[in-house]
Backbone as a ProteinNet text record, in pm:
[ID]
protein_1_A
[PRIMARY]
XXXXXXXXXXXXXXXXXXXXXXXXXXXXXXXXXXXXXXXXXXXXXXXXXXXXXXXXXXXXXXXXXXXXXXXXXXXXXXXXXXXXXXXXXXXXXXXXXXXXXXXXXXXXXXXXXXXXXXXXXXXXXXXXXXXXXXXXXXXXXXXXXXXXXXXXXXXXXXXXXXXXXXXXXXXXXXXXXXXXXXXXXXXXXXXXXXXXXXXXXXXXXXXXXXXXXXXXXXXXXXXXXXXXXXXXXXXXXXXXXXXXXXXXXXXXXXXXXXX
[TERTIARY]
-721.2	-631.1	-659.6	-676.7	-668	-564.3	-556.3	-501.9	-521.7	-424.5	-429.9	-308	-367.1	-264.8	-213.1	-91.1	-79.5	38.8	17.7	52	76.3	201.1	232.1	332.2	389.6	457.3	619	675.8	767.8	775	841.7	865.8	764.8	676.7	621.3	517.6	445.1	389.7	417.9	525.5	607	555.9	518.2	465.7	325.1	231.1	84.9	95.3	203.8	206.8	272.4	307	366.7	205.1	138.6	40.2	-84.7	-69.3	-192.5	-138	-25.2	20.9	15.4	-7.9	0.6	-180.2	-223.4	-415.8	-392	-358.5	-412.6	-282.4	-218.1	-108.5	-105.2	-247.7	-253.3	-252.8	-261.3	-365.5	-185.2	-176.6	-82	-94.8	21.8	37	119	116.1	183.5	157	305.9	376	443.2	332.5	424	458.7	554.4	642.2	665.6	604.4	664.9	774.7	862.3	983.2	1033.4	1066.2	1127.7	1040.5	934.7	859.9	793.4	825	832.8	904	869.7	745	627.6	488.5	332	330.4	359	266.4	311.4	397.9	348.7	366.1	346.9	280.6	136	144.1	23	-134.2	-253.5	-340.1	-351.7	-366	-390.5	-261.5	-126.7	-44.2	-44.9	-94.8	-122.1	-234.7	-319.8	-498.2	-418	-315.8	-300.2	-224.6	-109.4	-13.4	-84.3	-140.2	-250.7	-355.7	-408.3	-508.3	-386.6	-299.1	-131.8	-154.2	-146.3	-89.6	-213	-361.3	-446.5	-498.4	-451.9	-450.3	-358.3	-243.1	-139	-209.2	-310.8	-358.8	-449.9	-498	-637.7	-613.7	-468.4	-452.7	-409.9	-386.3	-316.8	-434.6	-553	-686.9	-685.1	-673.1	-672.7	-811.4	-817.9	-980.9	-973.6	-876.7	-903.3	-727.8	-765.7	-638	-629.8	-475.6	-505.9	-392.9	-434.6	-351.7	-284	-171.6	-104.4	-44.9	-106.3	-20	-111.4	-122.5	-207.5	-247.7	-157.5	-149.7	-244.6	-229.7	-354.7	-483.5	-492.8	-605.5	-683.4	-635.6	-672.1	-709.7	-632.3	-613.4	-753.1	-705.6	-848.5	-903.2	-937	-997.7	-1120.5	-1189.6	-1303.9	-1351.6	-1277.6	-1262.7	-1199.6	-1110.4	-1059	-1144.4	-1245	-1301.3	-1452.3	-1512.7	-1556.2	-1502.4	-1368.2	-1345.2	-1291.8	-1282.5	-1242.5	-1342.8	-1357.1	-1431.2	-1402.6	-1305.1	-1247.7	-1228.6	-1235.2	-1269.4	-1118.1	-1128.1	-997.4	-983.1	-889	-918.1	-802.8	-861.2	-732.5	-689.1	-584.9	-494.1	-543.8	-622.8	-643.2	-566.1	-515.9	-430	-546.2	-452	-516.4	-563.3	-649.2	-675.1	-775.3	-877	-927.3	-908.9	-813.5	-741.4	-661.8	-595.3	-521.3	-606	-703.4	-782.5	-846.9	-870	-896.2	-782.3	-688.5	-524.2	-502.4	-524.4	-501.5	-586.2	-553.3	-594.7	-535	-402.8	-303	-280.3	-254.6	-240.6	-165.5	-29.4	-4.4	-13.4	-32.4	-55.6	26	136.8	249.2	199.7	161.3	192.4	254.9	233.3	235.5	173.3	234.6	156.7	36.6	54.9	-96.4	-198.3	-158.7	-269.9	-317.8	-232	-241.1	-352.3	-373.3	-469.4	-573.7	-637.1	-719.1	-813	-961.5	-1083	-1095.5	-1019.3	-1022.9	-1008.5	-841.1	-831.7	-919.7	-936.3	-1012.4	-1183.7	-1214.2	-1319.3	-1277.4	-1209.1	-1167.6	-1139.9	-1072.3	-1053.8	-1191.6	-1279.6	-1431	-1486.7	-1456.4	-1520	-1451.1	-1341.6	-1307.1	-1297.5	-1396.1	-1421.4	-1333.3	-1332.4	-1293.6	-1119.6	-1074.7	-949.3	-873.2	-780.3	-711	-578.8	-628.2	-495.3	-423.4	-295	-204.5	-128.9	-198.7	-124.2	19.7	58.1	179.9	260.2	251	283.2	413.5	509.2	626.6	678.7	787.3	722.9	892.6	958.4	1050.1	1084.7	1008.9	1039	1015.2	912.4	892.8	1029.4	1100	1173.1	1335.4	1312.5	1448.6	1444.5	1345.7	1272.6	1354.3	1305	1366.3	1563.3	1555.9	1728.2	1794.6	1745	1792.9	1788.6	1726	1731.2	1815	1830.1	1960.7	2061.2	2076.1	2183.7	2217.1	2164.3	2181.4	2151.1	2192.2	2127.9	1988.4	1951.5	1814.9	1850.3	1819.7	1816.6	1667.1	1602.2	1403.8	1407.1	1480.6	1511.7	1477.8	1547.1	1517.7	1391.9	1347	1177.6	1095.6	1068.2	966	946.4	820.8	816.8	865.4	863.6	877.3	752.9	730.1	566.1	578.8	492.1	423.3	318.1	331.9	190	170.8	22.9	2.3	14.8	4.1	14.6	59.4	80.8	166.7	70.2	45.6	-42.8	26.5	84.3	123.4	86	49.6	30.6	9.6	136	218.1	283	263.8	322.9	428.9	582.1	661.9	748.5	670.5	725.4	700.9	606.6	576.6	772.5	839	973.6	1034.6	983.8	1036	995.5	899.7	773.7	855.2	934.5	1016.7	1100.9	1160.7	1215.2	1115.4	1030.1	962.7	908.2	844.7	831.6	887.5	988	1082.1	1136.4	1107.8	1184.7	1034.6	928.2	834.9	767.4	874.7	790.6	657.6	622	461.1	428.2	263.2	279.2	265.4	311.1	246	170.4	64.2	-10.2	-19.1	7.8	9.6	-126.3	-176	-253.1	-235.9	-139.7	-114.3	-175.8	-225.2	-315.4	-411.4	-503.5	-604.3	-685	-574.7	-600.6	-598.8	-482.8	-509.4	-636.4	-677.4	-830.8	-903.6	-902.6	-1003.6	-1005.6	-926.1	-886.8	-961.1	-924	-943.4	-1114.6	-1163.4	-1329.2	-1380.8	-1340	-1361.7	-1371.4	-1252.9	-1244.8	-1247.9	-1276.6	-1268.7	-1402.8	-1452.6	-1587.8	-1718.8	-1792.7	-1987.7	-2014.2	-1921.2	-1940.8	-1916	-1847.4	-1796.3	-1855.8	-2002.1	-2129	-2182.6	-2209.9	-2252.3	-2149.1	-2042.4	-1948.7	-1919.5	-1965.2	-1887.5	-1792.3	-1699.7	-1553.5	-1561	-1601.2	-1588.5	-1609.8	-1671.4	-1767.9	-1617.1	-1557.7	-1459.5	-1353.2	-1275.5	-1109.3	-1078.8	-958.4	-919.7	-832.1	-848.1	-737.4	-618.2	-585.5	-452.7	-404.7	-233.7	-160	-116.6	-144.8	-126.3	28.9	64.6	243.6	305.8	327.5	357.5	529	650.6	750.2	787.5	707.9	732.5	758.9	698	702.8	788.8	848.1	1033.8	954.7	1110	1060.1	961.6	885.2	803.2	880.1	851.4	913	820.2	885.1	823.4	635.2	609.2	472.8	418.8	433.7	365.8	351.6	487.4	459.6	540.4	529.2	513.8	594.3	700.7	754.8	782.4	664.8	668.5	715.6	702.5	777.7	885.2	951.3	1036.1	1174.5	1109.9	1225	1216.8	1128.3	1099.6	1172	1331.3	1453.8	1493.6	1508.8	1532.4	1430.8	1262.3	1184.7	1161.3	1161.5	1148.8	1335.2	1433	1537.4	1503.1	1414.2	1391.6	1269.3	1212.1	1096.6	1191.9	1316	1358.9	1406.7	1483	1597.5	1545.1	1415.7	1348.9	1269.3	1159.3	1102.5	1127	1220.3	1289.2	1209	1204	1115.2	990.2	905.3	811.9	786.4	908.7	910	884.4
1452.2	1347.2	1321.6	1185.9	1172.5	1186	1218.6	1264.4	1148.5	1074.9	1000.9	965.7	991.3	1039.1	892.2	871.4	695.9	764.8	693	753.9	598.6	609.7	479.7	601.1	515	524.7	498.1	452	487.1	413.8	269.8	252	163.9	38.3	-41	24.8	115.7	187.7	157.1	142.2	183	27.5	-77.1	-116.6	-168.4	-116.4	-67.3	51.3	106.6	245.1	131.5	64.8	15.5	-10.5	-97.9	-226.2	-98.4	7.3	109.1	181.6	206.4	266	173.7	32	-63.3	-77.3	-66.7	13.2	89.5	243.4	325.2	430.8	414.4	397.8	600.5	664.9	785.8	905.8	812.9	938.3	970.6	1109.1	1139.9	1075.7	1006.1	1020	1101.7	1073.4	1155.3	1061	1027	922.5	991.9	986.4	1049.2	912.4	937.9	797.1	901.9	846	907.2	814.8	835.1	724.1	775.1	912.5	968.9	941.9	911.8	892.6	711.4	590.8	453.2	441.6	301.4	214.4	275.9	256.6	343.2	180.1	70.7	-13.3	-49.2	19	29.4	143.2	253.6	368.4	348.7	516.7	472	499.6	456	480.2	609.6	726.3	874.4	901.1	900	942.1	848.5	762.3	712.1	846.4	852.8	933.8	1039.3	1121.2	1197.7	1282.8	1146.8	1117.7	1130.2	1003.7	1012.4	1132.2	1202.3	1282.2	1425.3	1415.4	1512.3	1499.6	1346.6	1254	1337.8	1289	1353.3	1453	1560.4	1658.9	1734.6	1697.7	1764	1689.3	1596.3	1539.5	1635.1	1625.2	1723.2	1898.2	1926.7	2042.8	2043.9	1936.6	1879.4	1883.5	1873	1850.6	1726.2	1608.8	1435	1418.3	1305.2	1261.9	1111.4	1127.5	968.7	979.4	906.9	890.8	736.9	640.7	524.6	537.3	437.9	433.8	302.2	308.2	161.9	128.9	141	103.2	15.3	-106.7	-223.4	-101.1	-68	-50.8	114.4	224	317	287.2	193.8	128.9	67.4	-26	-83.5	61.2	135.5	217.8	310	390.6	504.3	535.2	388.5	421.6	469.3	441.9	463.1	609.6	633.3	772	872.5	857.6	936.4	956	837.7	824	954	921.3	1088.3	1196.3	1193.9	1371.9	1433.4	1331.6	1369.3	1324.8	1398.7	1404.8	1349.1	1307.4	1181.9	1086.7	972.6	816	806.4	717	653.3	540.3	476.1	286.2	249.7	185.3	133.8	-12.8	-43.9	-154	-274.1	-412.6	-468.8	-613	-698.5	-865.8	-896.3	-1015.5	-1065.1	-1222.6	-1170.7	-1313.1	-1426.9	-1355.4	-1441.8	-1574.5	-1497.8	-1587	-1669.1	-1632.1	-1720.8	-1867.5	-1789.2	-1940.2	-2012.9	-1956.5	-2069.9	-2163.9	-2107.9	-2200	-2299.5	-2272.4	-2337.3	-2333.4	-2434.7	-2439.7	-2370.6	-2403.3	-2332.4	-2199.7	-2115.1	-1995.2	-1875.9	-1822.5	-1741.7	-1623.3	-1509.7	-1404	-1278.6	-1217.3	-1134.4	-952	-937	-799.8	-687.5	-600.6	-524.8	-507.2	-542.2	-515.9	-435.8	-325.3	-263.3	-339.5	-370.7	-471.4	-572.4	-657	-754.9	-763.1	-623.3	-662.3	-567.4	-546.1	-463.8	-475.8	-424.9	-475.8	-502	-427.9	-472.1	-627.1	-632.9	-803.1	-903.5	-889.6	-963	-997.6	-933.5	-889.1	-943.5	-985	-1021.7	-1195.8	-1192.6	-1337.7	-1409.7	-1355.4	-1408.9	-1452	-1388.4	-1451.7	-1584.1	-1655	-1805.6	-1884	-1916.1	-1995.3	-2102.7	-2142.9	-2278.1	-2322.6	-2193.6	-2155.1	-2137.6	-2231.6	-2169.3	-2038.3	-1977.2	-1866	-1813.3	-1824.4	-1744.6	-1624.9	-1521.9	-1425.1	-1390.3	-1279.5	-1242.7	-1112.3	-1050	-896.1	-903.7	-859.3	-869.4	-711.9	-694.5	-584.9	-532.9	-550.4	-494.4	-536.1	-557.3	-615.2	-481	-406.1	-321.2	-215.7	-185.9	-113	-178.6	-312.9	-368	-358.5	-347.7	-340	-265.7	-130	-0.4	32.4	-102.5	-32.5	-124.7	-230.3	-294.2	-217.2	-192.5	-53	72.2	65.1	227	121.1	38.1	-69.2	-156.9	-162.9	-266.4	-476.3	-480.7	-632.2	-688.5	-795.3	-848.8	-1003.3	-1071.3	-1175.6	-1206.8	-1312.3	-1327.5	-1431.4	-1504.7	-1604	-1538.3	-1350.9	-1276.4	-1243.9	-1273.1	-1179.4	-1262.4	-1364.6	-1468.5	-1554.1	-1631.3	-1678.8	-1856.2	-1986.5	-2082.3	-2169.2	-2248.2	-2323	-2357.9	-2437.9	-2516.8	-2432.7	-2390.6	-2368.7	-2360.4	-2375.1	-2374.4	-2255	-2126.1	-1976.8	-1905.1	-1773.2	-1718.2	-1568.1	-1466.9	-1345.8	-1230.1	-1157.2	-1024.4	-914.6	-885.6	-790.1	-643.9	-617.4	-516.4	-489.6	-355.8	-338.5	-353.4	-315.9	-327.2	-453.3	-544.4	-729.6	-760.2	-679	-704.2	-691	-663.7	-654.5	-766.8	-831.3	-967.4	-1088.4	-1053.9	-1175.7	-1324.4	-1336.2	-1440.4	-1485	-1423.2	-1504.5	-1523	-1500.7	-1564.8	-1660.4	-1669.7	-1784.6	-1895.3	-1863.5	-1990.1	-2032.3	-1941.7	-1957.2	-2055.1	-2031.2	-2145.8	-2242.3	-2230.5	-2347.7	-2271.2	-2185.6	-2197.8	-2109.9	-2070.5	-1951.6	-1833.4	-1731.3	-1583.5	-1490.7	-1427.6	-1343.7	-1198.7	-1122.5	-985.9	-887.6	-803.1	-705.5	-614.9	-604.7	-459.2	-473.9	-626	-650	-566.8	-606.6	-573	-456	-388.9	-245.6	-206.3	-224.8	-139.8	-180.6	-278.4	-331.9	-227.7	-248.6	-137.9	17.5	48.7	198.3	220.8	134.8	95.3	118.8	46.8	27.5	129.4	234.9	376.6	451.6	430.8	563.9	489.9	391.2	387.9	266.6	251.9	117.3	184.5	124.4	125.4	270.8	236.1	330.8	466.5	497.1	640.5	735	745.6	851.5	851.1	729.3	743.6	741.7	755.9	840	946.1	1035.7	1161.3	1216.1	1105.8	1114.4	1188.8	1184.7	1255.7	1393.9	1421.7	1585.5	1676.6	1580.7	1639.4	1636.7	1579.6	1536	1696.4	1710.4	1813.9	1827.1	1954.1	1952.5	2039.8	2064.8	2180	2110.3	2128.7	2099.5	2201.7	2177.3	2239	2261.3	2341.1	2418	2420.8	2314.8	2335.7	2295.6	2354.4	2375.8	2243	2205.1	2097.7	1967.2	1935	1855.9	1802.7	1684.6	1636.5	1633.5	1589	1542.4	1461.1	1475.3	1384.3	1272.7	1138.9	1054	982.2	927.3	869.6	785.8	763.6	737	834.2	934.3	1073.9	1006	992.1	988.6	1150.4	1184.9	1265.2	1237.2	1198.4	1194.5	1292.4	1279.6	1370.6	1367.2	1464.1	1448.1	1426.2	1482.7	1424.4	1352.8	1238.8	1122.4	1110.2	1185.6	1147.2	1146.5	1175.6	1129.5	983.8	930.1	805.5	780.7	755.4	659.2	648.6	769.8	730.2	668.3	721.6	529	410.9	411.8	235.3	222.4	306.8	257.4	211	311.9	291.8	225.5	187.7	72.1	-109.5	-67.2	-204.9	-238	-155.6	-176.5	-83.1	-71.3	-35	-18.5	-170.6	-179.8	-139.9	-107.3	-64.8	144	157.7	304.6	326.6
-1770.3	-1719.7	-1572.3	-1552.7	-1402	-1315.8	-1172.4	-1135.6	-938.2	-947.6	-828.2	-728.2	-640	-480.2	-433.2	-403.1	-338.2	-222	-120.1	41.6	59.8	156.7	222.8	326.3	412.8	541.6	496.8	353.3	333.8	168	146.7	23.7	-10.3	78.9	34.2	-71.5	-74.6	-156.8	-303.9	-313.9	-416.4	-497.1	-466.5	-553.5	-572.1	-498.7	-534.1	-661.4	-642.2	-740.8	-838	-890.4	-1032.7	-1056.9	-991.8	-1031.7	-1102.9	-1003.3	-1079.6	-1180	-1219.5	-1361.3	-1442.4	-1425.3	-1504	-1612	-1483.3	-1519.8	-1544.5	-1536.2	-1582.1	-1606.4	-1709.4	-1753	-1812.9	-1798	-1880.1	-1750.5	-1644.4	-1499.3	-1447.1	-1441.7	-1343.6	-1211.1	-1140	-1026.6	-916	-801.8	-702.3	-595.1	-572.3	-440.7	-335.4	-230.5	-93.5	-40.9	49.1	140.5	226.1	376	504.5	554.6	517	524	668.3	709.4	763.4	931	870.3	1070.5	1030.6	921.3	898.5	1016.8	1052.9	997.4	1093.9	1081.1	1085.5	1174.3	1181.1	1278.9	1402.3	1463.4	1614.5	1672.7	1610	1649.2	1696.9	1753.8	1816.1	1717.5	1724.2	1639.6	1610.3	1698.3	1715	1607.1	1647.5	1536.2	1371.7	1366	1250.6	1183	1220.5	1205.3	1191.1	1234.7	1188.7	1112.6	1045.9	940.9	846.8	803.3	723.2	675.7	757.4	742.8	675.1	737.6	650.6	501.5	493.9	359.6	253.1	317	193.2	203.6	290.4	249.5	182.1	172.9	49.9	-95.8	-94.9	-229	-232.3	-146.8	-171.7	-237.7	-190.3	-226.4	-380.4	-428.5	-539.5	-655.2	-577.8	-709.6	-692.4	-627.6	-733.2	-705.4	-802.9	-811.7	-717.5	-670.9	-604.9	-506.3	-419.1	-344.5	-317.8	-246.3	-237.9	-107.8	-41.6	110.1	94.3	-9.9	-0.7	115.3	269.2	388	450	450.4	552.2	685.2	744	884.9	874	774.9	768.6	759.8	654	617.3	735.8	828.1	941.8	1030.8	1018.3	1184.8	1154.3	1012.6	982.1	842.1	757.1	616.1	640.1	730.1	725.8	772.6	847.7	907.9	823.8	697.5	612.2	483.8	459.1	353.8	440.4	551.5	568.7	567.6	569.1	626.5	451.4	358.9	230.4	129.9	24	-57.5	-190.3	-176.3	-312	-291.1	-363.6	-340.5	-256.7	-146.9	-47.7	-55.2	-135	-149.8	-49.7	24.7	113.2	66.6	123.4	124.8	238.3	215.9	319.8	261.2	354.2	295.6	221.6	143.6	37.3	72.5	172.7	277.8	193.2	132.2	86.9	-42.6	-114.2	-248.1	-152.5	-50.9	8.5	67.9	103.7	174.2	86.5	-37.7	-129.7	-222	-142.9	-172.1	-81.7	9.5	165.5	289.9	376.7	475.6	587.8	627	707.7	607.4	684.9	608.8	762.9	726.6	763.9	723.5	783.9	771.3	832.4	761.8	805.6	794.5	912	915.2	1000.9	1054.1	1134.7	1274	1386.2	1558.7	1505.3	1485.8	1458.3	1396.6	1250.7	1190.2	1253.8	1301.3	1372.8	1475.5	1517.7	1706.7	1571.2	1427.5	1395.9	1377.6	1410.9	1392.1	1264.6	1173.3	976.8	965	1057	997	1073.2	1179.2	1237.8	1142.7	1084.5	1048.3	862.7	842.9	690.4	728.3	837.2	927.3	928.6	937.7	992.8	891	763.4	608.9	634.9	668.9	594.7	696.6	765.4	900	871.4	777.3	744.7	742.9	714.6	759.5	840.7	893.3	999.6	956	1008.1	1027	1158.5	1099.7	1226.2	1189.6	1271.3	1215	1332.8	1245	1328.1	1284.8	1394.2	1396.6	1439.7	1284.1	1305.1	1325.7	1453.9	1481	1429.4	1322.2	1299.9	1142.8	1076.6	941.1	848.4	849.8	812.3	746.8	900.9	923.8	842.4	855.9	757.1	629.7	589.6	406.7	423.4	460.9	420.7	456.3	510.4	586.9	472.2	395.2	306.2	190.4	175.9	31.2	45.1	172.9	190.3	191.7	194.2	181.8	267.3	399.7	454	478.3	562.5	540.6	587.8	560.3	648.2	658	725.9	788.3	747.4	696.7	703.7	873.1	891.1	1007.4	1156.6	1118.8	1240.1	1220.7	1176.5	1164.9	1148.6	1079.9	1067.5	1153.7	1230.3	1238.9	1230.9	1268.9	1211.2	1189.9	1124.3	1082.5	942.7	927.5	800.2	775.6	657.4	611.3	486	418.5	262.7	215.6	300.7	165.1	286.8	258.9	334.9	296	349.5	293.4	336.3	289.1	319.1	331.3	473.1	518	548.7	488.3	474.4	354.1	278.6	128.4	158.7	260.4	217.8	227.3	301.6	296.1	79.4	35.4	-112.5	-196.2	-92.7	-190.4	-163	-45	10.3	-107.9	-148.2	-160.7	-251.3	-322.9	-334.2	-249.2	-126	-49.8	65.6	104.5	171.8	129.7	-0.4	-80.4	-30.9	-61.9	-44.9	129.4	164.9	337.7	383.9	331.5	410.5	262.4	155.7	46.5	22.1	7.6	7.1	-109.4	-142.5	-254.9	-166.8	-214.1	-110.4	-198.2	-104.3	-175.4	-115.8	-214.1	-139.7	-252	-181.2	-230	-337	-410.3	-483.1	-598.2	-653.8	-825.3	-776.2	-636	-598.1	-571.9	-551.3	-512	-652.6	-755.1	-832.5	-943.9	-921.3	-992.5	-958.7	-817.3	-744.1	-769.5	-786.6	-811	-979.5	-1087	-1205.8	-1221.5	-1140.2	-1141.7	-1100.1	-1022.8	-955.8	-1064.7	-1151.1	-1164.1	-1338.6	-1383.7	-1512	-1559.1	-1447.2	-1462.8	-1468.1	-1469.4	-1486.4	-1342	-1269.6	-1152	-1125.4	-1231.8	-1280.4	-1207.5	-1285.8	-1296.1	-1173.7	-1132.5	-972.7	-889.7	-908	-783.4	-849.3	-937.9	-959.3	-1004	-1022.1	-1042.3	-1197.6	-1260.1	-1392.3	-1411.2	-1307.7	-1281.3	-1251.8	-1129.1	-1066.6	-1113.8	-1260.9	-1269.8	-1312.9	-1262.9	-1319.5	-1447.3	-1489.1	-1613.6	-1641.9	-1525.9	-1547.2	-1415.7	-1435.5	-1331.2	-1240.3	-1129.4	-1014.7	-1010.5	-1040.6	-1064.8	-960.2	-860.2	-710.6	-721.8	-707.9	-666.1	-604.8	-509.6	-401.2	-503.3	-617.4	-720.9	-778.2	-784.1	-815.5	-1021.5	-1030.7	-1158.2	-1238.1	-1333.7	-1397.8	-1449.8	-1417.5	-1458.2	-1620.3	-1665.2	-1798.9	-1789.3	-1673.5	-1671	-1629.1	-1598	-1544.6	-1370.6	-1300.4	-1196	-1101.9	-1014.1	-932.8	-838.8	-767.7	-609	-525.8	-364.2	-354.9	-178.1	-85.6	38.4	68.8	239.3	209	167.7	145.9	76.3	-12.1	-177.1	-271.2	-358.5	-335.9	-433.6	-408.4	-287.8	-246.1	-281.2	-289.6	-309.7	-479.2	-540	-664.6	-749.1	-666.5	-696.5	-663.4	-586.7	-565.3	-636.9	-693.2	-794	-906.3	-978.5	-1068.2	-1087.4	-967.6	-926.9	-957.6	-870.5	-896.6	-965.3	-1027.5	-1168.5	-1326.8	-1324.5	-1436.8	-1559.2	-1599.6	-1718.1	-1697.5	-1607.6	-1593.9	-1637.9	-1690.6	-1664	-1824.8
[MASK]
+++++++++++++++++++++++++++++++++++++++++++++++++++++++++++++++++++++++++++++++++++++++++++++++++++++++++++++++++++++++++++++++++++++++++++++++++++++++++++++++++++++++++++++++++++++++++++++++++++++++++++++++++++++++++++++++++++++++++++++++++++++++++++++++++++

């Protein structure tokens, strides 16, 4: 059975982790959420690098054959740098810029101060010349996702921008709980990353590419009996760190039928 690690900075995670149980519906997972030191994008890069490098190494101690960084703002700060220091595939989370620009011309782009100034997006920006984009590092939205799910309110008026535009791209997994009312607060379609990633994860570890990454040599087959471990939920998921009583209610809470 496969066995795959998904790390975010608190809940947005939480639905990159539906979209890959949706692929691969047989592989145990295990969901850390650093909820408790959220939101990860305007910290500084050094404490991101070394949240993260926390995150997969409790996977690593775990056995997984693959880990996934559903956080825009890790992904930007140190995929590339995590994908050396670990020895199992690291798929990070980058916007879903390009479907967007073949929607539109104007195109906003919502993420995190960190993402925002990142050589990643800048560098994903450069594929669609033809595109104008404005991005915008909202530097407190993050943090309302999560205060709206412990129950508080959000305002989108305080946090968004104002503008016209044809698509709207999300940034950040945890605006992905927004993604119908932003919809509608600028008319437009929005596109967020979480199909994408979990395609990606899918082709790793279940495509033509198998054999030449290894991944089959390495899955393990006994479960690591670790205490730290909440309950198995009905897809063989794992919640773990932590907040992992609060994050696996808002998995349940909000995709239900998915369980």
């Amino acid at each position: 059975m496969l066995r795959i690690g998904v790390f975010d900075s608190g809940i947005g995670g939480l639905t990159v982790l539906r979209e890959c149980v949706r692929l691969l519906p047989r592989a145990t997972f295990y969901y850390l959420g650093d909820n408790r030191r959220a939101p990860y994008g305007s910290r500084p890069a050094g404490e991101i690098v070394s949240f993260t490098r926390e995150a997969l190494s409790f996977f690593r101690k775990e056995g997984v054959d693959a880990a996934v960084l559903a956080c825009n703002t890790a992904t930007a700060v140190c995929a590339a740098q995590m994908r050396g220091e670990f020895s199992f595939p690291v798929i990070g989370t980058e916007p879903a810029v390009l479907p967007a620009a073949r929607a539109a011309q104007r195109v906003l782009v919502l993420c995190t101060p960190r993402t925002a100034v990142s050589v990643r997006l800048c560098s994903l920006l450069s594929r669609c010349p033809d595109t104008h984009f404005t991005v915008f590092g909202a530097p407190r939205l993050a943090a309302a996702v999560e205060e709206r799910m412990r129950g508080g309110t959000l305002s989108l008026s305080d946090h968004l921008p104002a503008g016209n535009y044809g698509a709207v791209v999300l940034g950040c997994t945890h605006y992905a709980f927004l993604k119908e009312e932003i919809s509608a607060f600028y008319s437009a379609p929005v596109f967020d990353s979480a199909a994408g990633v979990a395609r990606r994860l899918f082709s790793l570890l279940e495509g033509d590419a198998d054999d030449e990454a290894g991944i089959k040599n390495h899955i393990c087959k006994v479960l690591n009996k670790n205490k730290s471990l909440q309950k198995m939920t009905q897809k063989n998921i794992y919640f773990v760190g932590n907040d992992s009583i609060f994050n696996e209610s808002v998995y349940k809470r909000m995709f239900i039928f998915d369980i």
